[in-house]
DSSP file (Angstrom, degrees, kcal/mol; ACC not computed):
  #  RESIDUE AA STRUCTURE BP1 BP2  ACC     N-H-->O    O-->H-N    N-H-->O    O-->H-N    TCO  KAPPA ALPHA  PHI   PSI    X-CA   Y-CA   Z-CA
    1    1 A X    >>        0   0    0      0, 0.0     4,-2.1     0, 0.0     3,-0.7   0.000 360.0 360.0 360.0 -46.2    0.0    0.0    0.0
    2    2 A X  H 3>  +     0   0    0      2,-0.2     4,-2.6     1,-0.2     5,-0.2   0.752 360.0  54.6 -19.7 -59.2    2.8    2.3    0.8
    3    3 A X  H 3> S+     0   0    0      2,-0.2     4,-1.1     3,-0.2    -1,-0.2   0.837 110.6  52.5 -64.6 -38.1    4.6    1.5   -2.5
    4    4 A X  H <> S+     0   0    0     -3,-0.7     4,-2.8     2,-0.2    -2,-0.2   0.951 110.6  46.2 -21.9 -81.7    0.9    2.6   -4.3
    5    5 A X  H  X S+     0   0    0     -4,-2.1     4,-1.2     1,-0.3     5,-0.4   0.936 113.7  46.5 -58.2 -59.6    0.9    5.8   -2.6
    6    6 A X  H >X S+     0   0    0     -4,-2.6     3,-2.5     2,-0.2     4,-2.4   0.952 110.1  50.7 -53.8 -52.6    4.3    6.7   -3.3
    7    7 A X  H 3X S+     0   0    0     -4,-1.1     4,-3.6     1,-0.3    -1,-0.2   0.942 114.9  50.3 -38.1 -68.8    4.3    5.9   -6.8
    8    8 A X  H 3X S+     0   0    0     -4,-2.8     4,-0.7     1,-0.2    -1,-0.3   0.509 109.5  43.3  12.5 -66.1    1.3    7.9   -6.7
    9    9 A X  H <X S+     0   0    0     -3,-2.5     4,-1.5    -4,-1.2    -1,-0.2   0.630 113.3  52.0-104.0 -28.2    2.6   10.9   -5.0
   10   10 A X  H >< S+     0   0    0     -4,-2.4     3,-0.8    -5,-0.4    -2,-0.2   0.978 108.2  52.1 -83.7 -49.1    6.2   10.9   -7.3
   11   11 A X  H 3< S+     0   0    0     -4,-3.6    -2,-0.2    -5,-0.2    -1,-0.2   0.955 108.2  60.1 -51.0 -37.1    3.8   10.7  -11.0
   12   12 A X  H 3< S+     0   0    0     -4,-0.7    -2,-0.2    -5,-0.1    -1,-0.2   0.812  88.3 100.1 -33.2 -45.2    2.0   14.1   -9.0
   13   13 A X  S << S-     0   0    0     -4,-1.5     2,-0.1    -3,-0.8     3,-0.1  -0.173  75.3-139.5 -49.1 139.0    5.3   15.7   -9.1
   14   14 A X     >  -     0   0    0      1,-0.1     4,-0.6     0, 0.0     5,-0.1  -0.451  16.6-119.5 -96.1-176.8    5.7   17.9  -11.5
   15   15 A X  H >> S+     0   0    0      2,-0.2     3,-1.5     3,-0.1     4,-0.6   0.997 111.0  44.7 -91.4 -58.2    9.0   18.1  -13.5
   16   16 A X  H >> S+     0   0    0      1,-0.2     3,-1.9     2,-0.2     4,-1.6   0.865 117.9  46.7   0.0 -68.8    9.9   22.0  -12.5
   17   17 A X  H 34 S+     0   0    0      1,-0.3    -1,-0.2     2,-0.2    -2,-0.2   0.710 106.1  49.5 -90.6   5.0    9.0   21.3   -9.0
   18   18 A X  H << S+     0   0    0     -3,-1.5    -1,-0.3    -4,-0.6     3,-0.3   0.651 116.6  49.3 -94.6  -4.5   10.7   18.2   -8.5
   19   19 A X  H << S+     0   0    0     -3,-1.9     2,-0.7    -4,-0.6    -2,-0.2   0.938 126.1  28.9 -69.4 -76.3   14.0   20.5  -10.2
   20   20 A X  S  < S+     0   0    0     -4,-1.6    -1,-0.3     1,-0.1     4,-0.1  -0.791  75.4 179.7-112.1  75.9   13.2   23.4   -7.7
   21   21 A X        +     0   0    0     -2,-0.7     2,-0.6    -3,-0.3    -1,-0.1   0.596  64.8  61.5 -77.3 -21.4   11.7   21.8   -4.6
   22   22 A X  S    S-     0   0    0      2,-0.0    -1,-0.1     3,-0.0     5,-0.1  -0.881  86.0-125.7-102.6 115.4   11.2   25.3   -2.6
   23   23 A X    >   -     0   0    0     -2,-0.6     3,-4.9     1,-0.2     4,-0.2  -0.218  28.4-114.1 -74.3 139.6    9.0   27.8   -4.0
   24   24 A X  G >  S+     0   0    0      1,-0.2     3,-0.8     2,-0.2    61,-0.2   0.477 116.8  59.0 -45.5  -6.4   10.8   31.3   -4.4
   25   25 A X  G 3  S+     0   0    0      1,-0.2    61,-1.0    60,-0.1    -1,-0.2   0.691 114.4  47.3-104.7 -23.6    9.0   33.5   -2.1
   26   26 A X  G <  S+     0   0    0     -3,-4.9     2,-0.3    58,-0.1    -1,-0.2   0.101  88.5  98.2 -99.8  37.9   10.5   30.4    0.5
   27   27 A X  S <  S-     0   0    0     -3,-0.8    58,-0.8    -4,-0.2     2,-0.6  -0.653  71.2-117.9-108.8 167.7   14.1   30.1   -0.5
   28   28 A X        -     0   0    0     -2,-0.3     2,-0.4    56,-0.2    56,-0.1  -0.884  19.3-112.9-125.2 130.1   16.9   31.8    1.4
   29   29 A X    >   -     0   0    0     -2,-0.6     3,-3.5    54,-0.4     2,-0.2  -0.295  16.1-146.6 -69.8 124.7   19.1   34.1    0.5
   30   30 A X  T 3  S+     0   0    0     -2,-0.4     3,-0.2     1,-0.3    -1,-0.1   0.307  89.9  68.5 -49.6   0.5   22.7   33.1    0.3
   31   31 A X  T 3  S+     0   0    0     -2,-0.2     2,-0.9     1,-0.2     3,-0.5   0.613  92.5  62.3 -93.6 -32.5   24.3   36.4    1.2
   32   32 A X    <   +     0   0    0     -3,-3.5    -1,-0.2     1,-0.2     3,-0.2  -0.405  56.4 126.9-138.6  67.4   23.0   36.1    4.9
   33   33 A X        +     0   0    0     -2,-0.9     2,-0.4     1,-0.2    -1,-0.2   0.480  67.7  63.8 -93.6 -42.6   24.8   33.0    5.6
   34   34 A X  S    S-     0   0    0     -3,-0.5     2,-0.7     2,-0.1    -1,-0.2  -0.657  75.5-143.8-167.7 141.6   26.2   35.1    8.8
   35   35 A X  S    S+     0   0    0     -2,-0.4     2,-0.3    33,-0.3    -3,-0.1   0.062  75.0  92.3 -84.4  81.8   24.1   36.1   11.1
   36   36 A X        +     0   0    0     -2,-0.7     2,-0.3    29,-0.1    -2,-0.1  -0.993  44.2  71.6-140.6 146.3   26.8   39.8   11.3
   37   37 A X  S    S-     0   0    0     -2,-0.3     2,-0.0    26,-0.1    -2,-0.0  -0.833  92.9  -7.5 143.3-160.4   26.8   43.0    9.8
   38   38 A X  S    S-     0   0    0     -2,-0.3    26,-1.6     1,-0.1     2,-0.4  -0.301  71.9-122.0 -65.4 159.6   24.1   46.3   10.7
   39   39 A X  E     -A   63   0A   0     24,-0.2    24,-0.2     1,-0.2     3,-0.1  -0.753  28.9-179.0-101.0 124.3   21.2   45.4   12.9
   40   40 A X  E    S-     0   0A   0     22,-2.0    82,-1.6    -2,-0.4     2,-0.3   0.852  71.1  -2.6 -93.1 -59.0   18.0   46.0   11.5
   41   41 A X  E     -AB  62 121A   0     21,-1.4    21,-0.6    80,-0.2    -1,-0.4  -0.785  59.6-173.4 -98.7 157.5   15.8   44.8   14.6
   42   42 A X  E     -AB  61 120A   0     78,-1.6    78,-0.9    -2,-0.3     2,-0.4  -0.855   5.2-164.7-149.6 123.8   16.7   43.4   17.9
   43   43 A X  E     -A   60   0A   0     17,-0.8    17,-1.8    -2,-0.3     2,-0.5  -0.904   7.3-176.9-128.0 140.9   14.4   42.1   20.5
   44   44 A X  E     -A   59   0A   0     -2,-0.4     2,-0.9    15,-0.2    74,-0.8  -0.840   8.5-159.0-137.3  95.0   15.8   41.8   23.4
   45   45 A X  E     -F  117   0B   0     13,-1.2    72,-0.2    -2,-0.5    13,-0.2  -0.687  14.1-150.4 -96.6  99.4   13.5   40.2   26.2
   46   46 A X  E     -F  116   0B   0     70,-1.0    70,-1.8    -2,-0.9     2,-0.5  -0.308  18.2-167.8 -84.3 126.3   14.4   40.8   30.0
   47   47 A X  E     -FG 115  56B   0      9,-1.3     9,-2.8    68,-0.2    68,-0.2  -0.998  25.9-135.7-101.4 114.5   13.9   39.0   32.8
   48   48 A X        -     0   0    0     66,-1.5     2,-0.2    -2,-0.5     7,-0.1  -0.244  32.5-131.7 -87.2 136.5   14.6   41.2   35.9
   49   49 A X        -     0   0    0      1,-0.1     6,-0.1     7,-0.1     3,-0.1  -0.634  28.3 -99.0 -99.7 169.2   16.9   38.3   38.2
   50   50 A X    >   -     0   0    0      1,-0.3     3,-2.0     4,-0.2    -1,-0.1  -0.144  69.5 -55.9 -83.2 161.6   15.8   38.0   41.8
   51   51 A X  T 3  S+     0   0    0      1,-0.2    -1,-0.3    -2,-0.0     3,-0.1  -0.154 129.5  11.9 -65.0 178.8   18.1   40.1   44.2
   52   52 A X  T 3  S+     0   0    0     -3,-0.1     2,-0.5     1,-0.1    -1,-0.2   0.297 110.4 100.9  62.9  -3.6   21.7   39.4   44.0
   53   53 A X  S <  S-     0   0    0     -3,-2.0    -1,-0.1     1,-0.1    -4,-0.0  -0.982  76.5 -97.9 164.4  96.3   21.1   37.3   40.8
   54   54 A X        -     0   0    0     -2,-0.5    -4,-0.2    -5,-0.1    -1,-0.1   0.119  38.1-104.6  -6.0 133.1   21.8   38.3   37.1
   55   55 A X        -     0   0    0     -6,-0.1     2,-0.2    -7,-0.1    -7,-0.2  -0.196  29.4-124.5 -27.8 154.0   19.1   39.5   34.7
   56   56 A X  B     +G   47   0B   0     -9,-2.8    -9,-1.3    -7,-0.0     2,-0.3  -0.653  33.6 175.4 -94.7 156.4   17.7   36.8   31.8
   57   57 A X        -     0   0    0    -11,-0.2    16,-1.6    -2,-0.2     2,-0.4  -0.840  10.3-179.9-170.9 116.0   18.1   38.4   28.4
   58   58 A X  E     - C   0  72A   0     -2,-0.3   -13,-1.2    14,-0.2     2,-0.4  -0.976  19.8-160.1-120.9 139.4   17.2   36.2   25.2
   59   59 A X  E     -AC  44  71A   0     12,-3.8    12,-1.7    -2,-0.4     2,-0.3  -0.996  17.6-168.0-131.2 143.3   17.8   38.3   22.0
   60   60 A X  E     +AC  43  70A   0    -17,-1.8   -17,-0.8    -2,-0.4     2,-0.2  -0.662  10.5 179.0-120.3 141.5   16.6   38.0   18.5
   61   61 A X  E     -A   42   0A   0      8,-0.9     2,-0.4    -2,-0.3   -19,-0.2  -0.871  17.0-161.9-160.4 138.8   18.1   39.9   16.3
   62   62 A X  E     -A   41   0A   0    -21,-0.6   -22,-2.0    -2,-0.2   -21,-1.4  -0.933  26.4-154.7-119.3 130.8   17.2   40.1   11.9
   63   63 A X  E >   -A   39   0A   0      4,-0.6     3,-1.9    -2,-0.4   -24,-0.2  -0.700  24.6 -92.6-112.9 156.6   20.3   41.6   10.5
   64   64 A X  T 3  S+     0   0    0    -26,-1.6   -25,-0.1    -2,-0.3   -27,-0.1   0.563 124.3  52.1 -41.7  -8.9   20.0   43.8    6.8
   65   65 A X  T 3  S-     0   0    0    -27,-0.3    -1,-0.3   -29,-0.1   -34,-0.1  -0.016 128.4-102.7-123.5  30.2   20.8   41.3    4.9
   66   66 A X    <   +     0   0    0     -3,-1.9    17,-2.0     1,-0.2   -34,-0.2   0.497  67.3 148.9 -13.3  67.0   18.5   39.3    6.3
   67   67 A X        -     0   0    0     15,-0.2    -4,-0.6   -31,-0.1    -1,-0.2   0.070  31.2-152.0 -64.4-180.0   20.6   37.0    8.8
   68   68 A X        +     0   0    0     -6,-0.2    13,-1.2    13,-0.1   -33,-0.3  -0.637  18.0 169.9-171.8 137.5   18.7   35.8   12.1
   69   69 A X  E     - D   0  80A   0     -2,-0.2    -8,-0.9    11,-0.2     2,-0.4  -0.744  18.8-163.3-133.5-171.1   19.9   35.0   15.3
   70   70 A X  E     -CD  60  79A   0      9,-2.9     9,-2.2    -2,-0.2     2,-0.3  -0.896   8.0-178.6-145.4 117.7   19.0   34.3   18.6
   71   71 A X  E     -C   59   0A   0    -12,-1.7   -12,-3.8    -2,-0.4     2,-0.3  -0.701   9.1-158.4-108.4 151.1   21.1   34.2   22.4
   72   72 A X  E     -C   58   0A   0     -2,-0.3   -14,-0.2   -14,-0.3     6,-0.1  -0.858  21.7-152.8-134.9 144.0   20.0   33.4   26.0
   73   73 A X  S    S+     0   0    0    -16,-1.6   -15,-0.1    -2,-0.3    -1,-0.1   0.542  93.6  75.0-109.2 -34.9   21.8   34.4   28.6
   74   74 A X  S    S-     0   0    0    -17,-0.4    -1,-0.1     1,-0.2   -16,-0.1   0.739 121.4 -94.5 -48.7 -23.7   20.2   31.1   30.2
   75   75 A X  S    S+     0   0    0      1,-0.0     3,-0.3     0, 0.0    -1,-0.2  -0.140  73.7 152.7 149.2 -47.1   22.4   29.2   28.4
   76   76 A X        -     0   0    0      1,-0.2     2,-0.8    -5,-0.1    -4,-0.1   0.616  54.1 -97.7 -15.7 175.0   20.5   28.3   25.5
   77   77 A X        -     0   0    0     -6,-0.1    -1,-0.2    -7,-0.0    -7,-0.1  -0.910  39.7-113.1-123.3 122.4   22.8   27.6   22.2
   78   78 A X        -     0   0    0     -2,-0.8     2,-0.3    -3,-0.3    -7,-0.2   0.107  40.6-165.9 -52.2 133.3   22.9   30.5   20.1
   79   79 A X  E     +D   70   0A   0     -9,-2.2    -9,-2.9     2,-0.0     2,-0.3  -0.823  12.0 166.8-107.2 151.7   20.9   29.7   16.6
   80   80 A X  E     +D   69   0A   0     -2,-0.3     2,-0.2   -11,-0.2   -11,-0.2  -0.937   9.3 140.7-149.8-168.1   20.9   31.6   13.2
   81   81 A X        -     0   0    0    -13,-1.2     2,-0.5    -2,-0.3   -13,-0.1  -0.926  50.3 -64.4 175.9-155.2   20.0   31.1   10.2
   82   82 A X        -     0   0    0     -2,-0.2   -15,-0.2   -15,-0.1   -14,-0.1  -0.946  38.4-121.9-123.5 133.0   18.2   33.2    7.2
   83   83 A X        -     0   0    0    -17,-2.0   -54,-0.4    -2,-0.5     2,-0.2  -0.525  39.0-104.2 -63.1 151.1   14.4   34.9    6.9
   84   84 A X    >>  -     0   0    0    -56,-0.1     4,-1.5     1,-0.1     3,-0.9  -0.706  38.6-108.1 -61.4 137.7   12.3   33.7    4.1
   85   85 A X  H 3> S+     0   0    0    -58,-0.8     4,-1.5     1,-0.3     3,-0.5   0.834 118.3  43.4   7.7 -94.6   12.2   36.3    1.3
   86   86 A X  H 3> S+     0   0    0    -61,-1.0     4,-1.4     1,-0.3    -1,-0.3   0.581 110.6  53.0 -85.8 -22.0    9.0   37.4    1.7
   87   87 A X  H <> S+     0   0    0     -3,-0.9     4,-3.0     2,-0.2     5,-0.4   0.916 115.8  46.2 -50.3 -54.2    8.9   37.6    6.0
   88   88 A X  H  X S+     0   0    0     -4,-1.5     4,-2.5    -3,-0.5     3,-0.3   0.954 109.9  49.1 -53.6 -62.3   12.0   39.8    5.7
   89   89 A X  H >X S+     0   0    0     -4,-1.5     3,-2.5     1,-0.3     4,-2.0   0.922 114.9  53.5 -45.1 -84.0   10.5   42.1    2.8
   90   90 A X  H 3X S+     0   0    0     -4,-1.4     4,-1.1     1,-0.3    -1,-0.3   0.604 106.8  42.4  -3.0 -65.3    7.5   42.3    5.1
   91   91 A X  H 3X S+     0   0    0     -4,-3.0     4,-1.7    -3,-0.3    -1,-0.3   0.723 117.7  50.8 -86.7 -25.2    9.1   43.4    8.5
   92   92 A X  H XX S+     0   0    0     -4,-2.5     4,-1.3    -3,-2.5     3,-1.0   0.934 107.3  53.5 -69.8 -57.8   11.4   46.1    6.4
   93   93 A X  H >< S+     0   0    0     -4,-2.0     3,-2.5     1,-0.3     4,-0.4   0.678 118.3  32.2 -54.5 -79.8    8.5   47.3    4.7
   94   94 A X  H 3X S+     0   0    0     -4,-1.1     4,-0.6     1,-0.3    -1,-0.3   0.629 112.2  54.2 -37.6 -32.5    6.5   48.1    8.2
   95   95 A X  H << S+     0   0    0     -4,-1.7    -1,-0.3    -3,-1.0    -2,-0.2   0.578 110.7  60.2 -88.9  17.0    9.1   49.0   10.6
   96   96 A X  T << S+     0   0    0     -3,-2.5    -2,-0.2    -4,-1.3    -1,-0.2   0.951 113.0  38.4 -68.3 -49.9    9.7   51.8    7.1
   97   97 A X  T  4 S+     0   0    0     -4,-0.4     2,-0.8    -5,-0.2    -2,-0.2   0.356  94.5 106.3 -94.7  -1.9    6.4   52.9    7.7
   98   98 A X     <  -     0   0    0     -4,-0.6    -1,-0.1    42,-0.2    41,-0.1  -0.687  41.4-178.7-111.0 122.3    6.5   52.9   11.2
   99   99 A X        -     0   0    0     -2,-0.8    -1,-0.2    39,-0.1    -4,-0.0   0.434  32.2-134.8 -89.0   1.7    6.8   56.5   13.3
  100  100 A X        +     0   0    0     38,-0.2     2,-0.2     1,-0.1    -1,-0.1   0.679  38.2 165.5  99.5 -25.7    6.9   55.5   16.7
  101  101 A X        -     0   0    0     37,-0.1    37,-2.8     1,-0.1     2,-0.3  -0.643  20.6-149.1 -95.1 155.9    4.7   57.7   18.3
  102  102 A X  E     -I  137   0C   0     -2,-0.2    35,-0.2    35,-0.2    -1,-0.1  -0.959   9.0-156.5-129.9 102.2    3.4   57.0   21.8
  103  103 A X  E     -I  136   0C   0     33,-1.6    33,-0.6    -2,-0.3     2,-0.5  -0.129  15.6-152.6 -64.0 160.5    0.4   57.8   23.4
  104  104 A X  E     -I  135   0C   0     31,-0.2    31,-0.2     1,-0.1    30,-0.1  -0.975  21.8-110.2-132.5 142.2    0.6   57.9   27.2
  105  105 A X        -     0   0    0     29,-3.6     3,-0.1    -2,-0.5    -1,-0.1   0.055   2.1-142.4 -38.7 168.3   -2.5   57.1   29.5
  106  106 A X  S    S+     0   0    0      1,-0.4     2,-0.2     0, 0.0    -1,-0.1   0.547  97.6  17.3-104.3 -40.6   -4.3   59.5   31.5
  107  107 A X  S    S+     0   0    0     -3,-0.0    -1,-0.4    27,-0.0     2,-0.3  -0.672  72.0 172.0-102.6 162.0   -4.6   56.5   34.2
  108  108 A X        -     0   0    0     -2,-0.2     2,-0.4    -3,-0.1    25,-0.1  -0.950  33.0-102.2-150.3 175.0   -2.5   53.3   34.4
  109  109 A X        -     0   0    0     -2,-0.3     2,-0.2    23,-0.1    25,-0.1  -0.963  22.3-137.7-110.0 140.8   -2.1   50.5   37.0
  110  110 A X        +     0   0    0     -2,-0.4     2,-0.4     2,-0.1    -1,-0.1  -0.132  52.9 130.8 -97.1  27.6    0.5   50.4   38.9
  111  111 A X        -     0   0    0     -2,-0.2     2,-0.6     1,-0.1    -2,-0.1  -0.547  46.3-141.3 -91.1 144.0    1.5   46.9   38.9
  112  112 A X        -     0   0    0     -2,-0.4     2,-0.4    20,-0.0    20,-0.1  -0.753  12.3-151.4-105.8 149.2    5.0   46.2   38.3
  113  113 A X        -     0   0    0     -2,-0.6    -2,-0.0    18,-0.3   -65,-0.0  -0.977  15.5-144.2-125.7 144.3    6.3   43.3   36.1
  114  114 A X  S    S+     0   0    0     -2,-0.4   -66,-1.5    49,-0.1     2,-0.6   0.626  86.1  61.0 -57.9 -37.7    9.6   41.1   36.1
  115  115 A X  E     +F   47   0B   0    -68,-0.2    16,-0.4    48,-0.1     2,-0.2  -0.885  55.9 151.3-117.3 128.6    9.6   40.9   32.8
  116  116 A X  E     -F   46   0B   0    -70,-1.8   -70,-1.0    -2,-0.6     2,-0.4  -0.938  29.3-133.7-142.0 170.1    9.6   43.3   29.5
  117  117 A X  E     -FH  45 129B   0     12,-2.6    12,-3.1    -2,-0.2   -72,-0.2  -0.988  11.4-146.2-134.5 142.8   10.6   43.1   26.3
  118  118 A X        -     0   0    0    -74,-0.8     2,-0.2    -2,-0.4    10,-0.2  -0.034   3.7-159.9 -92.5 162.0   12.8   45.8   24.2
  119  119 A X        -     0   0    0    -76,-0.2     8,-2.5    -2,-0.1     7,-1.6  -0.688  13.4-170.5 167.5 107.7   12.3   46.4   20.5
  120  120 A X  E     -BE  42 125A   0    -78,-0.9   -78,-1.6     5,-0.2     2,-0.3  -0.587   5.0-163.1-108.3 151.2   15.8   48.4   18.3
  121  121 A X  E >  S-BE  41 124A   0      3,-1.7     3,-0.6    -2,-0.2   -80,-0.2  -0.859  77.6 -26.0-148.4 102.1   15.6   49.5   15.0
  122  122 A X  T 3  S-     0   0    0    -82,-1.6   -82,-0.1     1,-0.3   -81,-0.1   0.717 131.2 -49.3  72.6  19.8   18.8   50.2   13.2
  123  123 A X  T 3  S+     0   0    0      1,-0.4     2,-0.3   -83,-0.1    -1,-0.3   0.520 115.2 105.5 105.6  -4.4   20.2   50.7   17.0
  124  124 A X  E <  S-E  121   0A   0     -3,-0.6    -3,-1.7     0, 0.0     2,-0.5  -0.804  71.8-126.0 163.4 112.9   17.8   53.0   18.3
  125  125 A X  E     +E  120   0A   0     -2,-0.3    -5,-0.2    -5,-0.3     3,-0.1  -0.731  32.5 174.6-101.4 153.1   15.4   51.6   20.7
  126  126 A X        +     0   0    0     -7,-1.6     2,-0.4    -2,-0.5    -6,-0.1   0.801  56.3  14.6 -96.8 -44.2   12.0   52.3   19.8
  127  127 A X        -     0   0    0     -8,-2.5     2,-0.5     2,-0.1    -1,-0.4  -0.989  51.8-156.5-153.1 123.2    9.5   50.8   21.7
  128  128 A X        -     0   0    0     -2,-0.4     2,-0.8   -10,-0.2   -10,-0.3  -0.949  19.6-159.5-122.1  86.8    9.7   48.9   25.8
  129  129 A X  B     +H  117   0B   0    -12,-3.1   -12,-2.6    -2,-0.5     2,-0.3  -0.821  33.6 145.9 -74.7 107.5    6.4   46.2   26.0
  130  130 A X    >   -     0   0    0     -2,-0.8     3,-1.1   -14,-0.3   -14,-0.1  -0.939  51.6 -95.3-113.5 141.2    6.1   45.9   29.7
  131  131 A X  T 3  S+     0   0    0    -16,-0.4   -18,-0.3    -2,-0.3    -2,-0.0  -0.151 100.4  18.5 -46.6 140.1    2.7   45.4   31.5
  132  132 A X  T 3  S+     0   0    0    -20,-0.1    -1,-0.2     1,-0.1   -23,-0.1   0.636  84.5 138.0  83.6  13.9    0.6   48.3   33.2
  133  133 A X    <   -     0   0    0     -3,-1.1   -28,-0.1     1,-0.2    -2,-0.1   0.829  54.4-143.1 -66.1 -10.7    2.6   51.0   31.1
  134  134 A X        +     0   0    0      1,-0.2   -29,-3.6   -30,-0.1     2,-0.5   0.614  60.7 117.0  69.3   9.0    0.1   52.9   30.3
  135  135 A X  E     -I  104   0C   0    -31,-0.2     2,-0.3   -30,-0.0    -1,-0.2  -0.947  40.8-168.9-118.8 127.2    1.6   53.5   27.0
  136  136 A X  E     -I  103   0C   0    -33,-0.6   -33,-1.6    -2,-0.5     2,-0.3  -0.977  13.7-135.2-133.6 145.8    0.3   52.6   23.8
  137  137 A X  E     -I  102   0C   0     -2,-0.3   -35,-0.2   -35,-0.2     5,-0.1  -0.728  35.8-103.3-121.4 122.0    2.1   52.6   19.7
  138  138 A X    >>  -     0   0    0    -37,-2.8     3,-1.0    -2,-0.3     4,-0.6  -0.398  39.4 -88.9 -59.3 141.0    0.4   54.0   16.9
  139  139 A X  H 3> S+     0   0    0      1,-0.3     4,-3.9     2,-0.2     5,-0.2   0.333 125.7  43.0 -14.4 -64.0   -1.3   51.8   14.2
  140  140 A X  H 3> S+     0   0    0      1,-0.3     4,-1.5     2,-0.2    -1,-0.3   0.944 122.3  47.2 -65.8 -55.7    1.8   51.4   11.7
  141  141 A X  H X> S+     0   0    0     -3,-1.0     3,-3.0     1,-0.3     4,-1.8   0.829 108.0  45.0 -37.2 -70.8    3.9   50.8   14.8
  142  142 A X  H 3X S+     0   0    0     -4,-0.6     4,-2.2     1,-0.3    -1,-0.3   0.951 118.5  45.9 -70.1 -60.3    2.3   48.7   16.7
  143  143 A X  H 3< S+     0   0    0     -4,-3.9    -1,-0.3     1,-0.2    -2,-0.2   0.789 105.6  59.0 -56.5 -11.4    1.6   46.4   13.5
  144  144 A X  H XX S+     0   0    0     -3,-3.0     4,-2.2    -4,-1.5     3,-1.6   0.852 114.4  40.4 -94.1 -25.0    5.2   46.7   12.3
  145  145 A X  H 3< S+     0   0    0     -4,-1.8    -2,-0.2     1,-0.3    -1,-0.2   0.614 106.8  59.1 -82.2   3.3    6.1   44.9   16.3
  146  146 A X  T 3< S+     0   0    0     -4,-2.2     4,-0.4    -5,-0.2    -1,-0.3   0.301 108.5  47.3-105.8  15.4    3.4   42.5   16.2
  147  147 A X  T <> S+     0   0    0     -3,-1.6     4,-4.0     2,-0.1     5,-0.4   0.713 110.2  54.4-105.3 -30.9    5.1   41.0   12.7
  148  148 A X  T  < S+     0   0    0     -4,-2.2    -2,-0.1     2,-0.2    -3,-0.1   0.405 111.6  40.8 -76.2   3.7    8.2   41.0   14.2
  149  149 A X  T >> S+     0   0    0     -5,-0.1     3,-4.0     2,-0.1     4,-0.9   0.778 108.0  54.6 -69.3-104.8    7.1   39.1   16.7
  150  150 A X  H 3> S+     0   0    0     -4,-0.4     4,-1.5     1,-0.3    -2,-0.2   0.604 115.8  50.1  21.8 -76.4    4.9   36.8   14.6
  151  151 A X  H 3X S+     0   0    0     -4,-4.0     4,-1.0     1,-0.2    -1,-0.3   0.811 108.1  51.2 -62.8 -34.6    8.8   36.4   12.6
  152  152 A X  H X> S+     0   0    0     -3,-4.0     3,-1.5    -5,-0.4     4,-0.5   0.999 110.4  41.2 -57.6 -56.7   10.7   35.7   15.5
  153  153 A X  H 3X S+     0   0    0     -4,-0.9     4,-0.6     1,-0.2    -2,-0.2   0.656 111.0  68.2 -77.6  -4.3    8.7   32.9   17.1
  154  154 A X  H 3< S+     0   0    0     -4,-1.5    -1,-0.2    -5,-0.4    -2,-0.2   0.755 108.3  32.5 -52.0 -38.2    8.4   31.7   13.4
  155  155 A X  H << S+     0   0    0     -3,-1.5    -2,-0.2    -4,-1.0    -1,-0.2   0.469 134.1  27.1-130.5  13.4   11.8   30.9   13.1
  156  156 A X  H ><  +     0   0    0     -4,-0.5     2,-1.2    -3,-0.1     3,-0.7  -0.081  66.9 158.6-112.7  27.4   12.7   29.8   16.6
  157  157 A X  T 3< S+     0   0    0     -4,-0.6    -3,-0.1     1,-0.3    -4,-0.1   0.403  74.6  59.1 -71.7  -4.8    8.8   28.6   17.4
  158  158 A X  T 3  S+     0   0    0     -2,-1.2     2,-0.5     2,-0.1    -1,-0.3   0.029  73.6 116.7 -80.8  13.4   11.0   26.2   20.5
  159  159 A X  S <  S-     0   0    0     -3,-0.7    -3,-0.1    -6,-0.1    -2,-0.0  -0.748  72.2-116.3-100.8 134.8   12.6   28.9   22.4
  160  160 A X        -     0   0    0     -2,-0.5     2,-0.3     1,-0.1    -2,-0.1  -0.280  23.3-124.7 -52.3 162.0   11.4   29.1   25.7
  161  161 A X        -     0   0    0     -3,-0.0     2,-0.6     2,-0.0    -1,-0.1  -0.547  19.7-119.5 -97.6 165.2    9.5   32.1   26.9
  162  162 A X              0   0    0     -2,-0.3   -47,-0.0     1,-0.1  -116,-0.0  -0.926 360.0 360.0-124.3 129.0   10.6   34.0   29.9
  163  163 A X              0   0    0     -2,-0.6   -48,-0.1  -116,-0.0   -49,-0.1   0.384 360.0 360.0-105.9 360.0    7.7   33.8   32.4
């Protein structure tokens, strides 16, 4: 039955896609082989350490040429790698469009949390998500960190979270 279905599945193939098995908008470019060079993003997500005791810091970081990687301070073993074409194109084009501005509350709650996470652009930090800030990022903004999100955990979607 096995031998059927495979047979099957290999006449399906087409002759093109069994040449080119990744379609272009998912191939990686060969230039960004390592993960160095200018910083396009970083996020760089802090765990406040108990007293006496180090901060956690895992950082993501998507370089211009669209390199990838990602360190923990926990230990973890640093990964890189390449964005797909069309993620990368994606996250330039929004954090292009994105200005940044920051509304402040009139009220907020005062609770404080252990944990926040940091968000660079080209060096520059932009934009601090922590609970209770009272602070909120305008459309383009706010959509250009929820892709870059979205891309991170895309292309480590096993890294622990910091709780």
């Amino acid at each position: 039955m096995r031998t059927v279905l495979l047979l099957a599945l290999v006449a399906c193939v087409s002759p093109t896609a069994a040449a080119d098995p990744a379609p272009a908008q998912n191939r990686m470019r060969p230039a960004c082989a390592e993960a160095k060079g200018p910083v396009l993003v970083a996020v760089d997500r802090i765990k406040t350490g108990a007293q006496g005791s180090p901060d956690q810091k895992q950082t993501a970081t998507l370089f211009d040429d669209g390199a990838w990687s990602m360190t923990d301070t926990a230990g973890g073993k640093p990964e890189s790698g390449c964005v797909p074409d069309a993620d990368f194109k994606r996250v330039k084009a929004e954090l292009a469009q994105a200005t940044w501005q920051i509304a402040h509350a009139k009220f907020r709650c005062m609770l404080m949390s252990l944990v926040r996470t940091e968000y660079s652009v080209e060096g520059k930090l932009v934009w601090t998500a922590k609970v209770c800030s009272g602070e909120t990022l305008d459309k383009a903004s706010a959509t250009a960190i929820s892709d870059v999100d979205a891309v991170v955990q895309k292309l480590d979607p096993n890294r622990q979270k910091l709780n």
